[in-house]
Residue frames relative to the residue before (quaternion, step in Angstrom):
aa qw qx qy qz dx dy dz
X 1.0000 0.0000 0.0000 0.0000 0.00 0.00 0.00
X 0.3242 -0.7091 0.6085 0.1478 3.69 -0.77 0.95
X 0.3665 -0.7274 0.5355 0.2233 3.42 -0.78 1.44
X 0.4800 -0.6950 0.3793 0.3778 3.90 -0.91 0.46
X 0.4746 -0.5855 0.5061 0.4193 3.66 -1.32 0.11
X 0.1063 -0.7117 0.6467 0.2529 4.14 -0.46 0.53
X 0.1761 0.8282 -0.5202 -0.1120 3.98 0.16 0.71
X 0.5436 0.6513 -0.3601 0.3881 3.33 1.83 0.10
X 0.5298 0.6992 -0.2842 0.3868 3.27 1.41 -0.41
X 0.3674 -0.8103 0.4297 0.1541 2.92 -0.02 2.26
X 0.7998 0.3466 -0.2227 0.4365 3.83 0.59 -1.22
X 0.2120 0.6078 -0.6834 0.3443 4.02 0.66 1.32
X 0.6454 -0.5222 0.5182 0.2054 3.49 -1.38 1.26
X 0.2843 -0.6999 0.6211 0.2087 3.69 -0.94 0.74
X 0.7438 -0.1263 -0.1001 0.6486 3.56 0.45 0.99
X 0.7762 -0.3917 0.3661 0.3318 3.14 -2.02 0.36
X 0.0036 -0.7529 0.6580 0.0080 3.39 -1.00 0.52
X 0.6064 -0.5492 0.5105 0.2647 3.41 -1.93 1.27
X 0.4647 -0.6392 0.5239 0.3178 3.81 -0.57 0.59
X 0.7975 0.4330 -0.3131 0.2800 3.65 0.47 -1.14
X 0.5861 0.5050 -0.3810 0.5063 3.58 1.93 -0.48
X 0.5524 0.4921 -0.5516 0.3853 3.89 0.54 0.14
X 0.5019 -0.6236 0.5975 0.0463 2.64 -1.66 1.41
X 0.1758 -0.7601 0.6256 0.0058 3.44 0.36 2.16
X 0.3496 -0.5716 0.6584 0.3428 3.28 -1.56 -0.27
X 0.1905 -0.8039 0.5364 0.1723 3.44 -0.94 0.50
X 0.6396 -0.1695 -0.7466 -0.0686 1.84 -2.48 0.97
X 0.2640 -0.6252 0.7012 0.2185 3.90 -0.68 0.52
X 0.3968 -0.5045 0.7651 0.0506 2.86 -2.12 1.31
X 0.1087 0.8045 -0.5625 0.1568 3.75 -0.66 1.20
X 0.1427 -0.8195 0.5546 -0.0198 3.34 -0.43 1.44
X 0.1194 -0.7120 0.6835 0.1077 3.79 -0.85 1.16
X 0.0520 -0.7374 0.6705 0.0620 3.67 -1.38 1.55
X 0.5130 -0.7509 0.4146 0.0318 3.23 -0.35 2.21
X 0.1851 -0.6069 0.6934 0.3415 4.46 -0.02 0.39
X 0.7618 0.0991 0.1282 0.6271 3.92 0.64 -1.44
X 0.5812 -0.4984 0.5706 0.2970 2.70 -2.44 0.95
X 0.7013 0.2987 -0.4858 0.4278 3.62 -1.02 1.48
X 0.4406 0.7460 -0.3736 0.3313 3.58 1.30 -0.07
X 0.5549 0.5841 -0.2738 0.5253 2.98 1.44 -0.90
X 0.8446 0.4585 -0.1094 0.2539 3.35 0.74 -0.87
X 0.4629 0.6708 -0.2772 0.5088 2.87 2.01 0.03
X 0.6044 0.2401 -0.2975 0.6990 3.44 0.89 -0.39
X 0.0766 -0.7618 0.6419 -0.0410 4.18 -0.24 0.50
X 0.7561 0.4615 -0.1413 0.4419 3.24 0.52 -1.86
X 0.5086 0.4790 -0.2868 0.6554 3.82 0.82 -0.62
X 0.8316 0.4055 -0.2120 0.3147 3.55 -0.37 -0.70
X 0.4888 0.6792 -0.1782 0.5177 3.14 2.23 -1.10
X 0.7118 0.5613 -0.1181 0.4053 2.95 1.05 -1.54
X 0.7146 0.4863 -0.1605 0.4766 3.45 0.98 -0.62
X 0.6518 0.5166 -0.2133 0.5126 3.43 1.47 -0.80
X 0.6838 0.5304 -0.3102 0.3937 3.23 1.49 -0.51
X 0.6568 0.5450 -0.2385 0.4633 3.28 1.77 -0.34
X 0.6635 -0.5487 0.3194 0.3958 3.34 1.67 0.01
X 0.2412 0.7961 -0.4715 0.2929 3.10 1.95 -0.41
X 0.2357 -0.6986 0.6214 0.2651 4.25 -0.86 -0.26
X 0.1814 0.7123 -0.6751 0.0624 4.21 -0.23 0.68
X 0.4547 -0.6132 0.6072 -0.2203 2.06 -1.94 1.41
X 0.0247 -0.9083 0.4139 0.0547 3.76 0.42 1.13
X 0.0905 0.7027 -0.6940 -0.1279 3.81 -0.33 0.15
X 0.1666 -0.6923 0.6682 0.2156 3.47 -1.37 0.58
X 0.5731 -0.7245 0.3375 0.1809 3.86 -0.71 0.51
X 0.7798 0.0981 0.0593 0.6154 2.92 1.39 -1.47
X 0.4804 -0.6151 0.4037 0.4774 3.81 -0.88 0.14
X 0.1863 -0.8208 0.4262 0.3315 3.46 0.95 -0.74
X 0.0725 0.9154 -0.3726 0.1342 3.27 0.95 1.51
X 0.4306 0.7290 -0.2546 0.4672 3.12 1.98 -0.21
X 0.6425 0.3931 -0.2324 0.6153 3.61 1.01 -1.35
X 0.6422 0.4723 -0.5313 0.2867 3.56 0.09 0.40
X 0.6186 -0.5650 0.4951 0.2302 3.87 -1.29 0.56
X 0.3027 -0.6761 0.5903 0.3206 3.92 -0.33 0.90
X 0.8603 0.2090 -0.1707 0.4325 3.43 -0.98 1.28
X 0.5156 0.6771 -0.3845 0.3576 3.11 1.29 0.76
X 0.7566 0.0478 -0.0693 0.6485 3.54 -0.03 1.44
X 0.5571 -0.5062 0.4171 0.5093 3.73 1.47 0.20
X 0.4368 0.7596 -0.4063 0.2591 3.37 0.88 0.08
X 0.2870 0.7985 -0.5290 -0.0138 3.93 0.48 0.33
X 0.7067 0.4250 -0.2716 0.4962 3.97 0.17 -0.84
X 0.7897 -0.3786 0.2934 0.3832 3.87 -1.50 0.50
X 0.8254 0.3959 -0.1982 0.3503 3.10 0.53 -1.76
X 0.5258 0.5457 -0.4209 0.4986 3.40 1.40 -0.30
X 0.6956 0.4623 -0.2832 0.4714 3.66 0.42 -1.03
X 0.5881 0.4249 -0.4161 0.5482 4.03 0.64 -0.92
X 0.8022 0.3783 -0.3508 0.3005 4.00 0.29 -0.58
X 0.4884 0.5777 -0.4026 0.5154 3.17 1.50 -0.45
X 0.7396 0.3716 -0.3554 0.4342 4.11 0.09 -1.14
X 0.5505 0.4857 -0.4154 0.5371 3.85 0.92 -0.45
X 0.6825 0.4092 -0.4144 0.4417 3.90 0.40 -0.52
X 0.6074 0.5466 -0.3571 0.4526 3.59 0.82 -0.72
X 0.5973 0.5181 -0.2964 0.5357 3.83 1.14 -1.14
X 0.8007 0.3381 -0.3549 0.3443 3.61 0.13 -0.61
X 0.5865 0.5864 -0.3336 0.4482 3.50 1.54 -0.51
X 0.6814 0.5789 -0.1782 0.4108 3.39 1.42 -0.57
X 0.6821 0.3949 -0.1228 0.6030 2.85 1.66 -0.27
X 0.4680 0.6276 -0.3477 0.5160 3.33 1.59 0.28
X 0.7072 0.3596 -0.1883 0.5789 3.40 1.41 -1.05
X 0.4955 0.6745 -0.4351 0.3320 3.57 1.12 0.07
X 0.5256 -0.5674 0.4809 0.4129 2.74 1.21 -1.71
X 0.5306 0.7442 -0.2808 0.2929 3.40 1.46 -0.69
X 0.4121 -0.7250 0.4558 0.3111 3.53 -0.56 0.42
X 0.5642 -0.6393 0.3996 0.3366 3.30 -0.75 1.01
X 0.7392 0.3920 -0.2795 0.4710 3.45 0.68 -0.81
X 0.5319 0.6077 -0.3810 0.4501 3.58 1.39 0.19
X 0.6491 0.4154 -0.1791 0.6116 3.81 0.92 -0.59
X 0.0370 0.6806 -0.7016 0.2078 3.60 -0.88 1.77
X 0.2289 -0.7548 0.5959 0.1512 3.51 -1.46 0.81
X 0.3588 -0.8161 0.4037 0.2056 3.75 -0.17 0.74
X 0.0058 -0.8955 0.3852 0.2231 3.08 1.56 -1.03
X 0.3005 -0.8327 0.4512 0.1132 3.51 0.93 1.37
X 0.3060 -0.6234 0.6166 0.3707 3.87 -0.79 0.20
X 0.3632 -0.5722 0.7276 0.1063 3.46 -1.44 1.31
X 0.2994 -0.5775 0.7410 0.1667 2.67 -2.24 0.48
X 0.7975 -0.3439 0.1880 0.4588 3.28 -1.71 1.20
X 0.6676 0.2767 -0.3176 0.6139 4.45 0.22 -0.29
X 0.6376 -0.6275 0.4163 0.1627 4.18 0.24 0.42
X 0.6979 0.4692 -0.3502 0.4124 2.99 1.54 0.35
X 0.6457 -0.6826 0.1227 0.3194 3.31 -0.91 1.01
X 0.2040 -0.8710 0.3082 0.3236 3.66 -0.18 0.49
X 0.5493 -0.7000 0.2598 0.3752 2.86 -1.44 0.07
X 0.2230 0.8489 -0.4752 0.0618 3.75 0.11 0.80
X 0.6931 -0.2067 0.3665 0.5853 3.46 -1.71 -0.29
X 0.8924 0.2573 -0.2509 0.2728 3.48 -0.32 -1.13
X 0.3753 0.4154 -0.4621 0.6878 4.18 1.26 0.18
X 0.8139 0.0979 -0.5070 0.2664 3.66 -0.67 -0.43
X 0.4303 0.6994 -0.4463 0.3558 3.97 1.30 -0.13
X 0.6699 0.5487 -0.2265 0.4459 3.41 1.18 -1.05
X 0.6127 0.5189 -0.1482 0.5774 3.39 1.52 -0.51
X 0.3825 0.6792 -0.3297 0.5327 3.49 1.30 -0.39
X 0.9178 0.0951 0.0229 0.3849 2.64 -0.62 -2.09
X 0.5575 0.4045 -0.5731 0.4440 3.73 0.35 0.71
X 0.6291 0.4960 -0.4386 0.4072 4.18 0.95 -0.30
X 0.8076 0.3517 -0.2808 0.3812 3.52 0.33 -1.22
X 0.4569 0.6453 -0.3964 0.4666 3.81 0.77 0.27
X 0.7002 0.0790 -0.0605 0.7070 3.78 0.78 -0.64
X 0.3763 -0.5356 0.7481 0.1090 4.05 -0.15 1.00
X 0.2721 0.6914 -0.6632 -0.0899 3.54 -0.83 0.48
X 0.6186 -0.6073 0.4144 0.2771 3.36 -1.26 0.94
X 0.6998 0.3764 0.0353 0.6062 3.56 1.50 -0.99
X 0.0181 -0.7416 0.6634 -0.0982 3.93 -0.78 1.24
X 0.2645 -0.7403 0.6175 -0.0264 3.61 -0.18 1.28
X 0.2472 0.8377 -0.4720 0.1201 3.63 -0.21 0.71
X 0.2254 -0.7733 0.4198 0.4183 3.84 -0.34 -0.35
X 0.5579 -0.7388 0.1701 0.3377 3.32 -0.66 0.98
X 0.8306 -0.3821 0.1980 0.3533 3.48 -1.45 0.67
X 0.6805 0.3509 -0.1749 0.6190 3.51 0.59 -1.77
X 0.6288 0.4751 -0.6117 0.0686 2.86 -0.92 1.28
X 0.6733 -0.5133 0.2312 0.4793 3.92 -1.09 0.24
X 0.5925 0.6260 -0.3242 0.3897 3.48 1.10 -0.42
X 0.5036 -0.8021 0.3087 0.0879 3.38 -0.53 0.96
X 0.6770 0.3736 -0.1709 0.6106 3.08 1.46 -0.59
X 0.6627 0.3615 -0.5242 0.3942 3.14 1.09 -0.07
X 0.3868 0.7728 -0.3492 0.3622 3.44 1.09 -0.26
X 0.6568 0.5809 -0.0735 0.4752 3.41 1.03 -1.58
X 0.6270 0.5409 -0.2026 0.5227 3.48 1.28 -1.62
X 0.6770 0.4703 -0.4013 0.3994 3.76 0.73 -0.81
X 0.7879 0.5021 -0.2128 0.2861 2.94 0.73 -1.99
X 0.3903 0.6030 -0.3932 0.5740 3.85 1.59 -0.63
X 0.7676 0.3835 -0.3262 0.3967 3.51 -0.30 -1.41
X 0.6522 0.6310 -0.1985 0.3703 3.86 0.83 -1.27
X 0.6711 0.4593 -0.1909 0.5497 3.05 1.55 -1.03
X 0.6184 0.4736 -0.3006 0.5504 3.88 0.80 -0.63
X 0.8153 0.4499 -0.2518 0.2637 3.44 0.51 -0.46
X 0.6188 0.4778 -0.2967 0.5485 2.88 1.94 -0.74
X 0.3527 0.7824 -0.3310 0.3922 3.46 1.74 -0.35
X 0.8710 0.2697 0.1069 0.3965 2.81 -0.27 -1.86
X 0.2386 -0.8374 0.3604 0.3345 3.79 1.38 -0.12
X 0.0515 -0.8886 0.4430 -0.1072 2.93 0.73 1.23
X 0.0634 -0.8532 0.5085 0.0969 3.75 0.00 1.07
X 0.2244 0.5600 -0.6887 0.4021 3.74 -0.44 2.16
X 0.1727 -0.6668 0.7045 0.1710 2.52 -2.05 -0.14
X 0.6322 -0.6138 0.4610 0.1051 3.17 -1.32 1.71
X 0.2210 0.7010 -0.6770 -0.0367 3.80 -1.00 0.61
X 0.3615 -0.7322 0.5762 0.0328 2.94 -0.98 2.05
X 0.2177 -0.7935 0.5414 0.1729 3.74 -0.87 1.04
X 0.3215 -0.7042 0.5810 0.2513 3.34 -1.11 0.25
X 0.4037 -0.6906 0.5752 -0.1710 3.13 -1.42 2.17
X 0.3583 -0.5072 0.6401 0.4524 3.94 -0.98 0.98
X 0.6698 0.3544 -0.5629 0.3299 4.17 -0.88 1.03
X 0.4503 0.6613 -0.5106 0.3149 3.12 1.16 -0.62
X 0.3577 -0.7032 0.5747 0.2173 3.29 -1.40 1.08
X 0.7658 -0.2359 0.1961 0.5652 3.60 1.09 -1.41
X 0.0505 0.8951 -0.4415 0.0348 3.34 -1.00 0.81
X 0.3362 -0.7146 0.3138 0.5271 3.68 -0.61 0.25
X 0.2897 -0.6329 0.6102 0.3783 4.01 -0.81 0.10
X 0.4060 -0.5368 0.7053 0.2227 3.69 -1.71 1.77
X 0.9214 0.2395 0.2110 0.2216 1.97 -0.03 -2.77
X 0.1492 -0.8021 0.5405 0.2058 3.61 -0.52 -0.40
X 0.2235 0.7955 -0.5391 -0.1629 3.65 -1.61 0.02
X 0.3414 -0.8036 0.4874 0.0133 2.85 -1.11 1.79
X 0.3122 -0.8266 0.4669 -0.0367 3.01 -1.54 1.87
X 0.3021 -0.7742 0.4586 0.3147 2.91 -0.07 0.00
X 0.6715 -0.3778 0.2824 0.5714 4.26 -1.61 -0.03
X 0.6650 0.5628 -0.2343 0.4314 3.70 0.54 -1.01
X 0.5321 0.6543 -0.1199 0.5238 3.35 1.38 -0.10
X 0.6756 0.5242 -0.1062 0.5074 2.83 1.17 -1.80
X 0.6788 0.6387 -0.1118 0.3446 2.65 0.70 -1.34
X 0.5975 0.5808 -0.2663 0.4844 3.76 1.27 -1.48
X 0.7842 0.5512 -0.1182 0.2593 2.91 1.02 -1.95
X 0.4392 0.6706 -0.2356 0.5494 3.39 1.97 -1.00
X 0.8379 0.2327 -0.2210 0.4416 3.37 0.13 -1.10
X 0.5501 0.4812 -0.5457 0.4099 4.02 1.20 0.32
X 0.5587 0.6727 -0.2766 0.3985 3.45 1.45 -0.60
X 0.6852 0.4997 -0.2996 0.4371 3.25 1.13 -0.73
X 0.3020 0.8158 -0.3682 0.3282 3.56 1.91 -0.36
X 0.7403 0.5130 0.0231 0.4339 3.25 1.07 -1.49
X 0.0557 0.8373 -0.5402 0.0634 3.83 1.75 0.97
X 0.5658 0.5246 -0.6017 0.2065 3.51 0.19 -0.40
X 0.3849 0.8671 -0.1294 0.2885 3.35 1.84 -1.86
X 0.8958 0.1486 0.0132 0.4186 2.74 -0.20 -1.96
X 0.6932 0.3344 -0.4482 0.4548 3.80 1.09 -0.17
X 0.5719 0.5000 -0.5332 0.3725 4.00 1.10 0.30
X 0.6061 0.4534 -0.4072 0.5111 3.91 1.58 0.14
X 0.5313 0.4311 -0.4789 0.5501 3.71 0.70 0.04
X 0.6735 0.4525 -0.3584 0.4618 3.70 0.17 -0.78
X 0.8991 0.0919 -0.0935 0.4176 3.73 0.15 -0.64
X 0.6220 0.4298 -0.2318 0.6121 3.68 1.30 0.25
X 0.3254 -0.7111 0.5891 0.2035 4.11 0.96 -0.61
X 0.7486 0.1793 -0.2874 0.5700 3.74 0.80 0.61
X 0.5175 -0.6394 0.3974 0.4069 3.66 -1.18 0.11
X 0.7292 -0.3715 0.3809 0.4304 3.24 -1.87 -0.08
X 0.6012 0.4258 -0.4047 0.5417 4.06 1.22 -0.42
X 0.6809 0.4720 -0.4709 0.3032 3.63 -0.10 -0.95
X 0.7410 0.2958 -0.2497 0.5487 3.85 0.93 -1.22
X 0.5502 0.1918 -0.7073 0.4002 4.07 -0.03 0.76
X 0.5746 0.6466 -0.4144 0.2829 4.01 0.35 -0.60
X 0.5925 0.3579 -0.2871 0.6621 3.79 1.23 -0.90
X 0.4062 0.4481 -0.6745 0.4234 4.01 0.13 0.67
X 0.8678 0.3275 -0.2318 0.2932 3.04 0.13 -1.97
X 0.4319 0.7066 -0.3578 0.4314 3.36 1.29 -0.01
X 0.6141 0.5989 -0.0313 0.5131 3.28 1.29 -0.88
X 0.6844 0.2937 -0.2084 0.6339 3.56 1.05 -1.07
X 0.6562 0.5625 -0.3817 0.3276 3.50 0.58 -0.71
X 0.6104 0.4992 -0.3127 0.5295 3.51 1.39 -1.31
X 0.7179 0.5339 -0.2451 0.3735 3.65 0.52 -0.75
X 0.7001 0.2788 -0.2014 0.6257 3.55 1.06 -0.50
X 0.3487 -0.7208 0.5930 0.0844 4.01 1.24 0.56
X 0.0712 0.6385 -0.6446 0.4144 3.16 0.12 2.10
X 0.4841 -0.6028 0.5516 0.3131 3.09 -1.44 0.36
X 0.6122 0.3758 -0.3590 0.5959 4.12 0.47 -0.50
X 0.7540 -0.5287 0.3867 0.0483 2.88 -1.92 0.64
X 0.6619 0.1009 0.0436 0.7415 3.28 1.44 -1.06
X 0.0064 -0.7543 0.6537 -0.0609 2.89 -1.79 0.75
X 0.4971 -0.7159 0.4760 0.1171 3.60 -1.27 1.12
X 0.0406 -0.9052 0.4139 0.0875 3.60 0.32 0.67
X 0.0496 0.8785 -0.4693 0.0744 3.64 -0.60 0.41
X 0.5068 -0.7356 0.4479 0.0391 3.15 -1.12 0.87
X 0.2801 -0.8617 0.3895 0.1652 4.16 0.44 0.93
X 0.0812 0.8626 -0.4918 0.0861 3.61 -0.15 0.71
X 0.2073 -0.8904 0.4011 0.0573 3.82 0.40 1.85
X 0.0568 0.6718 -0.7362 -0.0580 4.08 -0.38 0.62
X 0.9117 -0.1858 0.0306 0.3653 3.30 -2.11 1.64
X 0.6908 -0.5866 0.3001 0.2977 3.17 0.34 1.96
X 0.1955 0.6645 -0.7206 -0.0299 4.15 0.06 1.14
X 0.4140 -0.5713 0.6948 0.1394 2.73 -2.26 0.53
X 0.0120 0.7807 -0.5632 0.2704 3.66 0.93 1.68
X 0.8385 0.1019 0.1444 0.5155 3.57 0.44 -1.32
X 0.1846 -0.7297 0.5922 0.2878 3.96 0.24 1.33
X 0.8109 0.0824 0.0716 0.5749 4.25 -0.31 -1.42
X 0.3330 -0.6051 0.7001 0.1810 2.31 -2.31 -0.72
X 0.5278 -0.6307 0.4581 0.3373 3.58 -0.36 1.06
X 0.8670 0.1489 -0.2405 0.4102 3.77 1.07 -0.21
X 0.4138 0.6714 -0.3831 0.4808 3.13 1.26 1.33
């Protein structure tokens, strides 16, 4: 799926901008729609950042991700073993996040015969009724263009309810090792100590990191960490790592007046 161009979109930042110098209003309602359980966790530091201000998030994860699991992991061989194992890993990860328990919900989208969610009345109903209950000001998502199907699915569901329902937010699309291409708004820089938080929420997710040692020779932390390593060298920040992300405005919110570099 080819993500759209928004070139009409009067309130797109006139250049990239550091997330932590915008001049959020507070408290923001901020809803993260997960393709998978660890999605949340890839952007950690961005998400970190907001909980510390009081921010209120809200996590739905979409899919069990029962696919990304290893036949015979943890005894794990059949769906329901694997969909309960990656949900156990999600809730432990979010235990050390900080997340309220009653904040973190799994929808468990019906899949279609290849496991990815479809698009129907009743996946985009499910998407409905977990968005328009908490208006969030913020949609955490990963971004559209990418090879991964479900995350693909996760946009176009979300894209479709919102433009639906006139849903007044705005969408930050993250960038994912699938991403194919995107534009970079926003950014957030972490620092090593940072790295470091974020590694060990990543590690939360064992199914993850021993199916990326097993078939990659590094863990699930080392390769989302050498993104932000990557965006950070590339956008010539001072910190080390960096969250990158893509701005996407529905009915003009008033979430975030400027930017200190706008």
């Amino acid at each position: 799926m080819k993500h759209p161009a928004h070139k009409d979109n009067a309130l797109m930042p006139a250049r990239p901008f550091d997330l932590t110098k915008a001049l959020w209003r507070s408290p923001l309602t901020v809803v993260v729609l997960a393709p998978h359980p660890d999605d949340f966790d890839a952007i950690g530091a961005t998400l970190r950042f907001f909980h510390q201000r009081g921010d209120a998030i809200h996590l739905a994860v979409l899919t069990t991700g029962a696919s990304g699991v290893e036949d015979g992991f943890q005894d794990a061989y059949d769906d329901a073993a694997k969909a309960a194992l990656r949900e156990d890993e999600q809730r432990a990860s979010c235990r050390f996040f900080g997340l309220l328990p009653e904040r973190l919900h799994f929808l468990r989208l019906a899949p279609d015969d290849d496991g990815n969610p479809r698009l129907d009345d009743a996946n985009h109903a499910r998407i409905r009724d977990f968005l328009l209950p908490r208006q969030p000001d913020l949609v955490f998502m990963p971004h559209g263009n990418d090879s991964n199907v479900t995350h693909q699915r996760t946009y176009a569901l979300f894209r479709t309810v919102a433009m639906k329902e006139k849903l007044q937010t705005r969408a930050i699309l993250n960038k994912d090792a699938k991403t194919i291409a995107m534009r970079i708004d926003a950014w957030m820089p972490f620092d090593d100590q940072t790295a470091a938080w974020k590694a060990e929420l990543l590690r939360f997710h064992r199914s993850q990191q021993q199916r990326n040692l097993n078939t990659r020779g590094h863990g699930f932390d080392e390769r989302v960490l050498a993104i932000c390593r990557q965006s950070a060298q590339e956008l010539q920040i001072n910190e080390n790592y960096a969250e990158v992300f893509e701005l996407e405005h529905f009915a003009s919110p008033d979430a975030v007046g400027s930017s200190n570099q706008e």
